[in-house]
N, C-alpha and C positions, 0 to 999 in steps of 0.2 A: 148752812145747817151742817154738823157735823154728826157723822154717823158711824156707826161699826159693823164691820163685816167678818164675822169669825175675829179671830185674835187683831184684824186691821182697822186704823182709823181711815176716815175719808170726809168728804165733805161736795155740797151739791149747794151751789149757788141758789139763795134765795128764792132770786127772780126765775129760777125755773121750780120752785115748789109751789102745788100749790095745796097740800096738805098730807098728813099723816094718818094712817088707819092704821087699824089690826087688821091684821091676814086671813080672818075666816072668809069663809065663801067662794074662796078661788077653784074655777070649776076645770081639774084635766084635759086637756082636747089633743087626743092622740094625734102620730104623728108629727109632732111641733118637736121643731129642736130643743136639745138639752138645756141653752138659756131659757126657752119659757116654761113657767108652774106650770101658766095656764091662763084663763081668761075673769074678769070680776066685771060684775055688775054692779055700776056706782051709779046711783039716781036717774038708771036710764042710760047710759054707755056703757057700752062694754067694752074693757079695758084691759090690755095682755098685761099680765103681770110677768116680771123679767127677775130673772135670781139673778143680779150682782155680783154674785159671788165664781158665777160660770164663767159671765161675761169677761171678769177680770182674771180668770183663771186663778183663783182662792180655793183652798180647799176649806169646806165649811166645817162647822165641827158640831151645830144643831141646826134644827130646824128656826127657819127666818121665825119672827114673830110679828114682824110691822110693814106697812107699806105704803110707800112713797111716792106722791100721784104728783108724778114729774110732766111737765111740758115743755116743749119748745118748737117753735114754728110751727104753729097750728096742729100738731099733734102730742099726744097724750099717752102715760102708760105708765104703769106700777111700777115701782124698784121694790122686789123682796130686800128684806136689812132685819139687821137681829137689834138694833138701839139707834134711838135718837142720844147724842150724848151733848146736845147746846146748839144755840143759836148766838153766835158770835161772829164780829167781824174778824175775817184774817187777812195776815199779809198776802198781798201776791205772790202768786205762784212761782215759783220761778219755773223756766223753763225746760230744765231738768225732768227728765221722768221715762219707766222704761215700759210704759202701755200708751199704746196710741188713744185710747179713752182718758187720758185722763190730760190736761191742762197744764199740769204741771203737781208740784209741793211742797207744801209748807213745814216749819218746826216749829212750833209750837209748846214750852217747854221740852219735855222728851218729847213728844210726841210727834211724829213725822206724818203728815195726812197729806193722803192724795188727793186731788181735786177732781172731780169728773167735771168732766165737758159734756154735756147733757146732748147739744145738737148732736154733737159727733157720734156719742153712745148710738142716736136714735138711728143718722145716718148709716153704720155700720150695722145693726138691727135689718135697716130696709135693704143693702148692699145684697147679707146672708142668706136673705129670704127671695132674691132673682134669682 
């Protein structure tokens, strides 16, 4: 699934989406580092929502609008994002790349998308918070 973050493309493997919302409802919880909004309430889980855009070290340039109820090994959590922009297959990554979150990237016309590696995102999440 390909997405944008402030003026950057990116993209987040399929098999770890398992859907898209709107950002209302994300509730503050002081104290939580600069990555997280905050926490959402999805059918009964409560779910950290993560800005993206920190994580990758992006500077944003509005407020997210969508959120991306990402999983992988058994846990779960929001990715703030400003657009969904397609669900397309792409080439593989290639190896290249200068964020440990990300898999690698593709070219794609002009377009150069990073790939997040969703386990690894999560893993460094659980790292920051020991």
């Amino acid at each position: 699934m390909r997405l944008r973050l402030a003026a950057e493309q990116y993209a987040v493997p399929v098999a770890h989406v398992r859907e898209v919302i709107g950002l209302d409802e994300v509730i503050p919880v002081p104290g939580t580092p600069g990555d997280v909004i905050g926490v959402r309430n999805l059918r009964g889980q409560i779910l950290p929502v993560i800005d993206l855009t920190v994580l990758l070290g992006i500077s944003r340039t509005a407020p997210p609008r969508l959120l991306l109820i990402a999983e992988a090994d058994g846990l779960r959590a929001g990715f703030a994002l400003d657009e969904v922009s397609g669900i397309a297959e792409l080439p593989p990554p290639s190896a290249e790349n200068e964020s440990s979150l990300l898999e690698g990237s593709v070219l794609v016309g002009a377009d150069l998308i990073g790939v997040i590696d969703v386990p690894k995102a999560f893993s460094e999440l659980a790292k920051a918070r020991t």
